[in-house]
C-alpha positions, 0 to 999 in steps of 0.5 A: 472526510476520512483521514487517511495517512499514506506513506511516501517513497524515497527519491535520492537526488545525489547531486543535490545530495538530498534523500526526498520524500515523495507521493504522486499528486495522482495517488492523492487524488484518488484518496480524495475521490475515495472521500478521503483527506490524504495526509502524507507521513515523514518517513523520517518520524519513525527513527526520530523517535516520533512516530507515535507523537505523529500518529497520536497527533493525526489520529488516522481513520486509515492508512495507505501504503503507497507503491516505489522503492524495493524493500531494502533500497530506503530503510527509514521507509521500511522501518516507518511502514513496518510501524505503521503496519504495527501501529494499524494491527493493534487499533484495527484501523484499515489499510490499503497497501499499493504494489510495494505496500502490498509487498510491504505487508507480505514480509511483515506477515512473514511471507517471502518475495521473489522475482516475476516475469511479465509484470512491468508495464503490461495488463492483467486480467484479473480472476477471483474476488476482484476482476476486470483489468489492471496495470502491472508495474512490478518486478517482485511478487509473493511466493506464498501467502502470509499465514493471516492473508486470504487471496482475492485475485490472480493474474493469468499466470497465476501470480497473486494480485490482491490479498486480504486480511483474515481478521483486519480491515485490509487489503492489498493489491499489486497494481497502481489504481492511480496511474489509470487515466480513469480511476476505476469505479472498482477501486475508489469504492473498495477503498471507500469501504475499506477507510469506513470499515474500522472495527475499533 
């Protein structure tokens, strides 16, 4: 199996005053039925100063960047995925990124974010690369490509809901594939190739 590292939101339990990291079980499930082993990262290691002692440890084959909390709203997340994101640029390993992830590695290539309409708790289908209908759980979407991206679906009103990398092993889409009832055979095999595709 793959090692596959994903990240996890932040949940604040003010009244047990508590700032808890989580991952839904249906995301780990759909990693496994990928064929990978998901590995959950801390989103404290990176301002502990242990993130490279983790990932040198782990030694991921990928890595998932999971949906929840707007960039902004939990910093130590955005600081550990912005290492991540770092960390899988200079090794060339895949990466996955889900809804925010996918945000996530907009603003790490530069582009900006800005409001949609229409996109929480509908469907979409999909044109481009990829087809077929997806769930949409959203507020925010790309204004532009970032510089180093190639688009590989859009929604009908033209929002962009897949990317790629020109030159790394990695992809992004907007919707959950773990919050279908079914996993979609579409997507458990992109992201099977995708954890087989590491090019150094």
């Amino acid at each position: 199996m793959k090692k596959v590292v994903v990240s996890q939101r932040v949940d604040v339990w003010a009244d047990r005053k508590e700032r808890r990291d989580a991952v839904d079980q249906a995301l780990t499930a759909f990693i496994a039925r990928a064929g990978g082993l998901p590995i959950a990262v801390p989103n404290l290691v990176e301002d502990l100063g242990l993130s490279a002692d983790w990932l040198s440890a782990v030694e991921p084959d990928a890595i998932v960047l999971s949906g929840g909390n707007d960039i902004g709203e939990a910093v130590e997340r955005d600081r550990l995925e912005a290492a991540l994101l770092d960390y899988a640029a200079d090794r060339a390993i895949p990466l996955l990124g889900i809804c925010r992830g996918m945000q996530m590695m907009a603003h790490w290539g530069g582009a900006e974010l800005r409001t949609v309409v229409h996109h929480i708790g509908t469907r979409h289908t999909l044109s481009g690369a990829i087809t077929g209908t997806v769930n949409s759980y959203h507020r925010l979407g790309l204004a532009a490509l970032p510089a180093a991206f190639a688009p590989l679906a859009w929604s009908e009103d033209g929002e962009i809901e897949a990317m790629k990398h020109r030159h790394l092993p990695w992809e992004a889409w907007m919707w959950h594939p773990e919050r279908e009832a079914e996993f979609a055979d579409r997507d458990i095999e992109r992201l099977r190739e995708l954890t087989h595709a590491r090019t150094a």
